[in-house]
C-alpha positions in Angstrom: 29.3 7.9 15.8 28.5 4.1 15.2 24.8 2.9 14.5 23.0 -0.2 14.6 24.5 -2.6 11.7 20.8 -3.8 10.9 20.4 -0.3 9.2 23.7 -0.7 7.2 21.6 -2.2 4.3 18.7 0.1 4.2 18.8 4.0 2.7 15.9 6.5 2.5 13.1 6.1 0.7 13.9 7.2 -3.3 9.9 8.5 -3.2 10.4 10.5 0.2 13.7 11.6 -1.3 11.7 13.0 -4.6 9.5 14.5 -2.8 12.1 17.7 -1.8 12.3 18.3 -5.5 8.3 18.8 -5.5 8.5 22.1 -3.9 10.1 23.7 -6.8 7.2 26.2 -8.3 4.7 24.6 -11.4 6.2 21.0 -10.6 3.9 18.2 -11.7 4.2 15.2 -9.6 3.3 11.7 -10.7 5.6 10.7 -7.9 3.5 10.3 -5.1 1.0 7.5 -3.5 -1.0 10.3 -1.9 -4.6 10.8 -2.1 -6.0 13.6 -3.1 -6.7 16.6 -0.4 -9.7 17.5 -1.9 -11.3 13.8 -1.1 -10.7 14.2 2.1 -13.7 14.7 4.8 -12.8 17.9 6.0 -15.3 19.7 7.2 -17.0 16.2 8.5 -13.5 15.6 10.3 -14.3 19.2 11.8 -17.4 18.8 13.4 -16.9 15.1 14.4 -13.8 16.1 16.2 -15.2 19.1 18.0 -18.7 16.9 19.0 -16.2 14.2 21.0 -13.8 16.1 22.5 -16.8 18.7 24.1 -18.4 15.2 24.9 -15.9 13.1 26.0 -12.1 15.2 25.9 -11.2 13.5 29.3 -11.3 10.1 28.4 -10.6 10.5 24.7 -6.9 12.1 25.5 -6.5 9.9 28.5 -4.0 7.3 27.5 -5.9 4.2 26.1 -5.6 0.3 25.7 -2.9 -0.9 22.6 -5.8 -3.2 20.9 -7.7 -0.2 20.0 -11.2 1.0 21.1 -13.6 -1.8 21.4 -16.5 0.4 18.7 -13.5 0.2 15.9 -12.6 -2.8 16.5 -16.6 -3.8 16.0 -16.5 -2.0 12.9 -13.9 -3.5 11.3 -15.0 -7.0 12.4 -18.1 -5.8 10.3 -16.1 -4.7 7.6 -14.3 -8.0 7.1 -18.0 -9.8 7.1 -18.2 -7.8 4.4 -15.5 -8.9 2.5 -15.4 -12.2 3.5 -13.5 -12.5 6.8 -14.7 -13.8 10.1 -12.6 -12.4 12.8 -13.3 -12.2 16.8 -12.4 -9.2 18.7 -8.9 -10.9 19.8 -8.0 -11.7 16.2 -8.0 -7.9 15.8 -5.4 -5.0 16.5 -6.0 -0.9 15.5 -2.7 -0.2 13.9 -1.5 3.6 13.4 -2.0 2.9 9.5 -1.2 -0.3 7.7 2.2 0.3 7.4 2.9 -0.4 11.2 1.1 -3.6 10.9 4.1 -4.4 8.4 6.5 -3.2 11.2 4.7 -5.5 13.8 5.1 -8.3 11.7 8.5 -8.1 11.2 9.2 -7.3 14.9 7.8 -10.2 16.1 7.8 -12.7 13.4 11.4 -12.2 11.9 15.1 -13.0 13.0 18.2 -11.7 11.0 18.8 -14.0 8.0 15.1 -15.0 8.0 13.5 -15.2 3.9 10.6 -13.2 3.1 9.6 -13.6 -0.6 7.8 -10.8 -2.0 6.3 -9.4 -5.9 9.1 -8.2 -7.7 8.4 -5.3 -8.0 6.7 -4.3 -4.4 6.3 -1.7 -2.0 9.3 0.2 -1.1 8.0 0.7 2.5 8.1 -3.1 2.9 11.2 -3.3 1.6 12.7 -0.8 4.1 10.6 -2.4 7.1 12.0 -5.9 6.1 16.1 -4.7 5.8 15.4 -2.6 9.2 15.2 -6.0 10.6 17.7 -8.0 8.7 15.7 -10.3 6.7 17.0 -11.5 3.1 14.1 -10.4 0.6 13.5 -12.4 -2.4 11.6 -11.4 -5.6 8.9 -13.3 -7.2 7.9 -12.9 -10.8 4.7 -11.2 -11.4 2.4 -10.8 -14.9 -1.0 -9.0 -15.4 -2.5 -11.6 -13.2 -0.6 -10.8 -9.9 2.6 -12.5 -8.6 3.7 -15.9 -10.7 2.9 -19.1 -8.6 4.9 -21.1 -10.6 8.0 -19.3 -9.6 6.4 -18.5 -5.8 6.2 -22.2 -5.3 9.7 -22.7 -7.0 11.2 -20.0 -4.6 9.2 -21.9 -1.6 10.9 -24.8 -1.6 14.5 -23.1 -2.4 14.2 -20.6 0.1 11.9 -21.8 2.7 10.6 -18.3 3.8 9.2 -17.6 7.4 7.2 -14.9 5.4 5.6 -14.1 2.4 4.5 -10.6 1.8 1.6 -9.1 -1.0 -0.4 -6.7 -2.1 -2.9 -8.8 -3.9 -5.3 -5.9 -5.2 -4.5 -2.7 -7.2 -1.1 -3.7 -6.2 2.0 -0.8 -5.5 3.1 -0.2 -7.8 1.8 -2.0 -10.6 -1.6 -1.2 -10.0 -1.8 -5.0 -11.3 -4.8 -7.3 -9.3 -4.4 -10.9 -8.3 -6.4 -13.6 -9.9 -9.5 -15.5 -8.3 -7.1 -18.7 -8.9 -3.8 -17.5 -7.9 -5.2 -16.5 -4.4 -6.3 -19.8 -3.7 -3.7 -21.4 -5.4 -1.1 -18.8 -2.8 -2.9 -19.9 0.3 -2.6 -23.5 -0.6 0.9 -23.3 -1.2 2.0 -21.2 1.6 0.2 -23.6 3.9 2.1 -26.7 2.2 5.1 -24.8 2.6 5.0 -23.4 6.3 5.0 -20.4 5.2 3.0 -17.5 6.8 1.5 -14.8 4.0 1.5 -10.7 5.2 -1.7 -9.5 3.0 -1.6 -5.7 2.3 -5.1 -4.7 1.2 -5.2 -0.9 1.4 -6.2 0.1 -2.0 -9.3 -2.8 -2.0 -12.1 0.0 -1.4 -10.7 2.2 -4.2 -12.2 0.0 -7.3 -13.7 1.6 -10.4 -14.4 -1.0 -12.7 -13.9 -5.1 -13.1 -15.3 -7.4 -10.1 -13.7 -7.7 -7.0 -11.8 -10.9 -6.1 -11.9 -12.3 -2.1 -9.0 -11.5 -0.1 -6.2 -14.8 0.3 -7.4 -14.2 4.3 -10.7 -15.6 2.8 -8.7 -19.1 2.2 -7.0 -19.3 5.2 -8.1 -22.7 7.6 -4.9 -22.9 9.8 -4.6 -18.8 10.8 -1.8 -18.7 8.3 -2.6 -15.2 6.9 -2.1 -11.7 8.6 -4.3 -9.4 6.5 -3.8 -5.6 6.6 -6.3 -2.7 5.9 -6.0 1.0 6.3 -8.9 4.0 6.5 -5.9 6.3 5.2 -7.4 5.6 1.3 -11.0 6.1 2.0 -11.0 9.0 4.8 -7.3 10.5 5.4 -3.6 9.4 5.7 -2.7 11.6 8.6 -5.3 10.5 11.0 -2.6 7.0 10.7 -5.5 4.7 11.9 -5.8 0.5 10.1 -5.7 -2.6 11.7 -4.5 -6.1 11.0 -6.1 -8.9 11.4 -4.7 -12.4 12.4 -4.9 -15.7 14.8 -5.4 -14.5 18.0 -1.3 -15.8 19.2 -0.1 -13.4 16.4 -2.3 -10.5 17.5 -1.2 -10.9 21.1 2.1 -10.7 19.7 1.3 -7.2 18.0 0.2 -6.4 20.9 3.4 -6.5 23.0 5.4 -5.1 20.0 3.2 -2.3 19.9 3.5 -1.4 23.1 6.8 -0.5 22.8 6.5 1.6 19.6 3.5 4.1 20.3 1.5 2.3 23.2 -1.6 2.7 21.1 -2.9 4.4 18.0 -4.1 7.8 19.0 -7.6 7.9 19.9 -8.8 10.9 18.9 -8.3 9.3 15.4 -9.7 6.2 16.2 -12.6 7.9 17.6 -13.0 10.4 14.3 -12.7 7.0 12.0 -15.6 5.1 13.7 -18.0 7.8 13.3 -17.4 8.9 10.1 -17.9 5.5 9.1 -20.7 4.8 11.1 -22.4 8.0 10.5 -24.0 7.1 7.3 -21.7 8.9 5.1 -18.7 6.8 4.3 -20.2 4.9 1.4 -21.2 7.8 -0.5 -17.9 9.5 0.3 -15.8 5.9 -1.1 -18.3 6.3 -4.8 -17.7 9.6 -4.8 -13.6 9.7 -4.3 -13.5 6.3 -6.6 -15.8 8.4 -9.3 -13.1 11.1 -9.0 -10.0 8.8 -9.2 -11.3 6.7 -12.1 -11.7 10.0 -14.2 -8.1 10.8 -13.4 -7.1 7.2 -14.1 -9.0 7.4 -17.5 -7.5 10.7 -18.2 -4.1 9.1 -18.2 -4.8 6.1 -20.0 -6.0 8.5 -22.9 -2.6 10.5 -22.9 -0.5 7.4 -22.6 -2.4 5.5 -26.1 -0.3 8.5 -27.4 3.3 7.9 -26.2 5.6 6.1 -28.5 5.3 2.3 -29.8 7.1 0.2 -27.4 5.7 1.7 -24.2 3.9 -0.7 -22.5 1.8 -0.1 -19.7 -1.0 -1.4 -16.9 -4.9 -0.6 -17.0 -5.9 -1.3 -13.6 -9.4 -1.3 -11.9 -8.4 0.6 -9.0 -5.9 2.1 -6.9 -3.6 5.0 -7.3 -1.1 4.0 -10.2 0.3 3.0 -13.4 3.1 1.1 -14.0 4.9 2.3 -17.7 7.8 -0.1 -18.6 10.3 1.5 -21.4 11.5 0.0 -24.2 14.6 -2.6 -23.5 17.9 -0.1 -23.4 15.5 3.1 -22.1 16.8 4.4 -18.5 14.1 6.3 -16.1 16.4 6.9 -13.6 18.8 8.4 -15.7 15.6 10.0 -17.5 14.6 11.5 -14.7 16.7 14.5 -13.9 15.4 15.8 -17.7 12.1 15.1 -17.0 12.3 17.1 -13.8 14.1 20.2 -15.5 11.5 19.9 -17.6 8.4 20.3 -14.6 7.4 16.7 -14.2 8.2 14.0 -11.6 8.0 10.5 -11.3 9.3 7.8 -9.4 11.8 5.5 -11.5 10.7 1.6 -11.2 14.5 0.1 -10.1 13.7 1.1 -6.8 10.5 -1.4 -6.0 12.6 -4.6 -6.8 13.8 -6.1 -4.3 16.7 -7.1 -6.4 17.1 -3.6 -8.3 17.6 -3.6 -11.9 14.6 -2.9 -14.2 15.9 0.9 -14.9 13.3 1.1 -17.6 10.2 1.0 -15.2 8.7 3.5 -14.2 5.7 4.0 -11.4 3.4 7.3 -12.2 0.7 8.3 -9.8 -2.9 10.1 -10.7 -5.1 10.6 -7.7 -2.8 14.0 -6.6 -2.8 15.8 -9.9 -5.3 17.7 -11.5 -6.8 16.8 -15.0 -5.0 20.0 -16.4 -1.7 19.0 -14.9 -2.2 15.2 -16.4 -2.8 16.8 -19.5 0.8 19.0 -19.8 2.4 16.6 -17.6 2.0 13.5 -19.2 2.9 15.5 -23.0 5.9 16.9 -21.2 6.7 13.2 -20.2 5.8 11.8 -24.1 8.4 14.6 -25.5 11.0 13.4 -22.9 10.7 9.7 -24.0 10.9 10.8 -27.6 13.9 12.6 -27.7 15.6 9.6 -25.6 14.4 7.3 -28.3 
């Protein structure tokens, strides 16, 4: 059987791959990006979703329009107000999660051999989308500030990318933020450069301490910035409901390409994401899910002041991870297998760069377990690193 060459290049994800060895009985998992069930809405989701389909079943599983209900799309548009965005209803598309948004932009923005830069490391998602459709991906640098713009403007003009793709805040899987400067330092050069900049900004409501810095979109003049956001954080990942927003020739773009991938996002999900966050209750539900992570991210912290001199590791202000780096010599991949016989998982860094390397990187994960599986996991996980020392 012969398949498509453009998948030639690109393998399963190593996290969904992990994931099979998670079933095994008393596994702790750091591997995941998952929220945490117990944040989700349920019972809210419940009686939302039984009040509109006894109200309005017919039209809500009718088949509906691919930009998305017009009420979502008015509460995003509000949503960006908030965080600095002006956008118009055209300049907006309901995406089945933010992740398609990253599909949509490489369907209609990218041709085989195309450049798209991106942090090094990154989102393996990304990564996979951006193979899928034959583009050459480049790494740029990044420090505790966020990707390098010395070395992003170096590999602008030697690569002269159609795309350039970040996650500018509580980054995956660094956790790592971009700085005030560097954003608007980013959109200036992009624009110089020709180059359009793919802004993933799903973690952005999940913050529990520092201040929060503007999104790039905020710096855009020319509609050289697609930004991203998800509800799949902040209410549930399986509803699959987000929506990009972008010059209204690239949304109407998204909108043919999504046409032929799901027609629309569901609307029953659409429908259950407007009200809960019009109802009232979504900002007390985003304190109290952010007072729950930040506890777990603390928790953590604590255990890893512990490990061995020459781990280094991230503090960030939000999101769902910390990035551990090894000292020089260490291997997490090859760690890995002992660390899973002995009951805990993570996900070994090499496979976020887009270039590979960096075996002594690992990404761990803290909104899915609980404080007493932190607690034994992250000891089991200290003895580990010891006896490889």
């Amino acid at each position: 059987m012969e398949f498509a060459k453009r998948l030639d290049n690109v393998t399963g994800s190593a996290i969904r791959a992990i994931f099979a060895l998670l079933e095994q009985p008393g596994m702790i998992s750091f591997a995941g990006g998952n929220p945490a069930p117990e944040c989700f809405p349920k019972e809210d989701i419940a009686a939302i979703s039984q009040k509109l389909i006894s109200e309005n079943g017919a039209g809500i599983l009718q088949y509906g329009g691919t930009p998305g209900i017009s009420r979502l799309k008015d509460t995003v548009i509000q949503m960006m107000k908030a965080r600095g965005i002006n956008a118009l209803a055209d300049e907006v598309i309901i995406t089945s999660g933010a992740t398609q948004g990253i599909g949509l932009a490489a369907k209609t923005l990218l041709n085989p051999g195309d450049v798209v830069l991106a942090e090094s490391p990154t989102f393996i998602g990304a990564l996979q989308t951006f193979l899928t459709y034959e583009a050459v991906i480049k790494g740029v640098n990044m420090d505790d500030e966020g990707m390098d713009m010395d070395d992003l403007e170096k590999k602008l003009k030697a690569y002269q990318p159609k795309l350039v793709y970040t996650i500018p805040t509580f980054q995956n899987p660094t956790g790592r933020t971009m700085s005030l400067e560097r954003r608007k330092r980013m959109a200036a050069l992009c624009k110089a450069h020709g180059a359009l900049i793919l802004e993933d900004d799903p973690y952005c409501d999940l913050r529990y301490s520092g201040q929060a810095a503007p999104p790039i979109k905020t710096f855009d003049t020319e509609g050289g910035v697609i930004y991203l956001m998800s509800f799949s954080k902040i209410i549930s990942p399986g509803l699959r409901v987000g929506a990009a927003i972008a010059d209204k020739r690239i949304i109407q773009k998204y909108n043919i390409a999504k046409q032929g991938e799901d027609l629309h996002t569901a609307n029953l999900s659409q429908e259950i994401v407007n009200t809960f966050m019009n109802s009232g209750k979504a900002e007390p539900h985003i304190r109290l899910i952010c007072e729950k992570y930040r506890d777990k991210r603390d928790a953590m912290l604590k255990k890893l002041k512990s490990f061995p001199k020459g781990v280094t590791y991230t503090n960030p202000d939000g999101g769902l991870f910390i990035w551990a780096e090894l000292p020089e010599g260490m291997n997490a991949v090859s760690m890995f297998q002992q660390c899973v016989d002995a009951g805990v998982a993570y996900v070994p860094g090499t496979h976020f760069f887009p270039e590979g390397g960096h075996e002594n990187t690992m990404r761990l994960n803290f909104s899915m377990a609980s404080f007493e599986q932190i607690d034994k996991g992250m000891d089991i996980l200290k003895s580990v690193i010891e006896k490889n020392m």
